[in-house]
N, C-alpha and C positions, 0 to 999 in steps of 0.2 A: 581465406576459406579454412574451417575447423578440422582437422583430420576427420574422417568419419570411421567409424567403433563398431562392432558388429559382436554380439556376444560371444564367449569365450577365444578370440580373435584377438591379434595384438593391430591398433591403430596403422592405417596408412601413414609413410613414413617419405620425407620430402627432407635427401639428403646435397646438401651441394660439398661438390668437389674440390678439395685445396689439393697443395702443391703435393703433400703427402700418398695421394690416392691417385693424382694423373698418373697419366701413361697407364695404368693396370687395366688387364680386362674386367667386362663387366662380368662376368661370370667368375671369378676370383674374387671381385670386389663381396658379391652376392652372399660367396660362402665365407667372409669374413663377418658380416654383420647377420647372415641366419644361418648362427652359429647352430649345430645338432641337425639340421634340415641333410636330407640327404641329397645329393647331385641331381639324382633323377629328376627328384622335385625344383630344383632350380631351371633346370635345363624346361622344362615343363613351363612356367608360370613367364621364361622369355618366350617360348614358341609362341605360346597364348597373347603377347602382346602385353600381360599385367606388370610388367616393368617396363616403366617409362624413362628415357631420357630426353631432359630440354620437353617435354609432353608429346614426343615420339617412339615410335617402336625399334629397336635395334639388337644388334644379334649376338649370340654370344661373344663372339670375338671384338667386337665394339672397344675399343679402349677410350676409356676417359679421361675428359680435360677438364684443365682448371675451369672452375666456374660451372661444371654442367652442373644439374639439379638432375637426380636420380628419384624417383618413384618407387616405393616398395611397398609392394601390396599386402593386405594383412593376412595374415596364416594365421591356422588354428593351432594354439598353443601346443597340442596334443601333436601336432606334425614337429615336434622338434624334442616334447616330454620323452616320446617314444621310441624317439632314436637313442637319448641319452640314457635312459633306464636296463637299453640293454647293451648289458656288457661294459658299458662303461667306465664305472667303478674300477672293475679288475684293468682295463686297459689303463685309465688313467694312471692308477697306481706301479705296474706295472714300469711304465713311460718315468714315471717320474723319480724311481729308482734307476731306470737307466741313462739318466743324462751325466754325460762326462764332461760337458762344461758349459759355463754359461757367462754372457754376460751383459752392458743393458742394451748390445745388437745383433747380437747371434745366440745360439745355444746349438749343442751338438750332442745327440742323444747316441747311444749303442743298441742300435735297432735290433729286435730280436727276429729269428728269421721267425720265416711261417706270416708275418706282419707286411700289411700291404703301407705302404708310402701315402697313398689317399684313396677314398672310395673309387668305386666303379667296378665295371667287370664283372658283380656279381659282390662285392665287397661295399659295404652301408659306409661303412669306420675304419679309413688307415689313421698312418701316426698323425698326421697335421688334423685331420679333423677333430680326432680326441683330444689334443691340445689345444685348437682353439676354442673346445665346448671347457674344457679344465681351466681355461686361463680367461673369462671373459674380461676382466682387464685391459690384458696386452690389445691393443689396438690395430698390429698385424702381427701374422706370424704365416710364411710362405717359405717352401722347400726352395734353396736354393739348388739341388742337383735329384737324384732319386737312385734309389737301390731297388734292384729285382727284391720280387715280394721272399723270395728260399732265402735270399743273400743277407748273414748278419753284418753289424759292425757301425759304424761313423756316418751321421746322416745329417748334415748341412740343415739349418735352419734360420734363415735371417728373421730380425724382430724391428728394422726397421724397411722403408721402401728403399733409404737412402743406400743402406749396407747390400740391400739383396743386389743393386743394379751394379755395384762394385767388385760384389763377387762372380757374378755373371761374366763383369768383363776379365777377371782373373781368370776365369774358368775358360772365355776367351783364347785367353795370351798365356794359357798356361802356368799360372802365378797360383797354383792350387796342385802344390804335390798328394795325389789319390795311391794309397797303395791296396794293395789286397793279397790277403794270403789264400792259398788254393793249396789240394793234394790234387794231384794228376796222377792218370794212368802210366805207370811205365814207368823203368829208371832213365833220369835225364840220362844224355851223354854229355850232352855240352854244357860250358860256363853259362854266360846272360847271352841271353836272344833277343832279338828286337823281330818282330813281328810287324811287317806293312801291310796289310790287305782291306781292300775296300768291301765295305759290308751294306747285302742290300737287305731291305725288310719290305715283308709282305705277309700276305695271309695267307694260310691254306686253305682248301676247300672247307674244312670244317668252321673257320673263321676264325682260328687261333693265330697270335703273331711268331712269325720265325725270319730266324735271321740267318742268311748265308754269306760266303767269301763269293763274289760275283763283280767282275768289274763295273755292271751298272750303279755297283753302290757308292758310299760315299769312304773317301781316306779314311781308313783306322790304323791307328799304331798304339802297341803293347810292348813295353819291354818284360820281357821274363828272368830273373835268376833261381837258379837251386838253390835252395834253406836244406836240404836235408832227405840223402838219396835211403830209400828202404826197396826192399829187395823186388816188390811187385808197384810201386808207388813212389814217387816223390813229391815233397813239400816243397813248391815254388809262392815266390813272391812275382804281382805281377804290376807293372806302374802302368797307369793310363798315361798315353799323351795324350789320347783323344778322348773322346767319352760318349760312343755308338751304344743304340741300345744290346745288350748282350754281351758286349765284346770282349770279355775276357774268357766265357765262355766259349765263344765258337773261335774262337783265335787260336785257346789252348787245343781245342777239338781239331781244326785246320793244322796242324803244327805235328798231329798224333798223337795227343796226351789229354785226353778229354777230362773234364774233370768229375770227381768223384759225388757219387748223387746226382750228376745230372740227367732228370730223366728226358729231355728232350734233345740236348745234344751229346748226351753222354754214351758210351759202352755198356751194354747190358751188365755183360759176364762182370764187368770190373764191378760194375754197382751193386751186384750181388754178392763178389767177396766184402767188398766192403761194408757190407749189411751184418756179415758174420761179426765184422768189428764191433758193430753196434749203430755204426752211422746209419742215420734214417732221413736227413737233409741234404742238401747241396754242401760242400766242402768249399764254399767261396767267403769270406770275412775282409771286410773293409776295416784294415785295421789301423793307417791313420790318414791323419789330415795335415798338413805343414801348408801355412798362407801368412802373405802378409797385406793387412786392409792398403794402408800407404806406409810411401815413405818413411813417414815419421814414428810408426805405432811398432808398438814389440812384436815379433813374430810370433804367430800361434802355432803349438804343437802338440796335436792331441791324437792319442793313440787307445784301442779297446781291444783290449788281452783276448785270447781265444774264446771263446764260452766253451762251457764245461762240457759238452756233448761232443765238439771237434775235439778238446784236446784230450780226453778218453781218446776214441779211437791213435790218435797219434801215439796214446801211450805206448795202447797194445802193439802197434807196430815197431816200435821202439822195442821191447823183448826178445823183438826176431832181427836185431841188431845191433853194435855198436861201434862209434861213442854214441852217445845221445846229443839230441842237437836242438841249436838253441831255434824258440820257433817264436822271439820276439821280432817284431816286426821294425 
């Protein structure tokens, strides 16, 4: 049977499944190959039934097997020109000054804050949509971990299916050292802290996501050390063991040392001197990554310097002290 064509519409599209694509959801699959299409509209065109697998209906969490045959219905060109037309450009380019490495199974970009990780929420275009509309090409490209949309630095992105399920199980077993630099409220007192507390999440009345220290939640642990005590603030380094949404946020906040910029679990008053400094973001930077794929392969170690808006402020706090201190990560 001929695809059937419908004007300015791209052809019904009858894709089958290899080894490469099982196991993915069908709604990850969707936004790999309608590439610029926003979420809504994917999520949309399943409800609806016009994607088919094996020539049945299924849901977005469906994951695919070898051999099934996928159904994708034609869209108006215009549903995917108009995504790409705005903003784009700048985002692309953007993006693609910010990659700190790459290679033909990963790449790891220095996400700038303000930037969402992937649509939704009220958000058309994070980083992996723009790259997949920038790179049609690459044949996949899937976050392997995610950054709060305030939070700069080191953003995981696997380029094959084989690398993303390897890193997942490093992310697992811990075989993915995550660090992050933070300013906190307060002069530490102590050396390194290790932080246990189980983190639950829910919504609030308004429907926004928050995250507390609540025994119903799940294990999170954070180690903390001082980089660099200033007389109303300190520069802490913070390592994930775990990796809870927020959690180095509400950890530091549990602990008494909320971090700087934060306006949902952060101190007013600190956030307002710290506005005097200049800072107008969250003070949280993922600043590297240390993995190794297997055995056999070189260890990777990739690290992204402060950006220039955090390490202002640290300047001017450095004036009203010394020595000066080193805030490589």
């Amino acid at each position: 049977m001929s695809p059937e064509i419908t004007h300015n519409r791209q052809p019904v599209r009858l894709i089958e499944i290899d080894g490469e694509s099982a196991g993915q959801r069908i709604d990850n699959f969707l936004v790999t190959k309608l590439k610029g299409v926003p979420k809504s509209r994917i999520y949309r065109i399943l409800r609806r039934g016009e994607v088919r697998v094996n020539k049945g209906r299924i849901k977005p969490a469906y994951r695919l097997k070898n051999g099934d045959v996928v159904r994708i219905p034609p869209l108006r060109a215009a549903d995917q020109v108009a995504v790409q037309n705005r903003q784009f450009p700048a985002l692309a380019r953007r993006l693609d000054k910010a990659i700190l490495y790459e290679d033909p199974q990963l790449l790891v970009i220095d996400k700038p804050s303000g930037m969402a990780v992937h649509g939704g929420s009220g958000v058309s275009q994070g980083v992996i949509e723009t790259l997949r509309t920038a790179r049609p090409e690459t044949r996949f490209l899937e976050l392997v971990h995610r950054l709060d949309r305030d939070t700069s630095g080191c953003l995981l992105i696997a380029k094959k299916r084989s690398t993303l399920r390897v890193l997942h199980e490093l992310l697992r077993c811990g075989g993915i050292n995550k660090r992050y630099l933070a300013l906190v409220k307060g002069e530490w007192q102590d050396g390194k802290r290790r932080v246990e507390a189980p983190l639950y999440k829910n919504r609030i009345a308004s429907g926004e996501r928050f995250v507390r220290v609540d025994d119903r939640g799940k294990a999170a642990i954070t180690l903390f050390k001082p980089i660099c005590r200033y007389p109303q603030a300190t520069l802490i380094e913070a390592q994930l063991i775990t990796g809870r949404t927020h959690q180095i946020r509400v950890h530091a906040a549990h602990i008494g040392h909320p971090i700087a910029g934060d306006r949902k679990y952060g101190n007013n008053d600190f956030n307002k001197q710290m506005r005097t400094l200049g800072l107008s973001r969250l003070f949280l930077h993922a600043c590297s990554l240390g993995f190794r794929l297997t055995g056999d392969t070189a260890a990777v170690q990739i690290s992204a310097p402060l950006q220039p808006e955090l390490q202002q402020v640290l300047d001017r706090l450095e004036h009203q002290q010394e020595p000066p201190c080193n805030t490589n990560c």
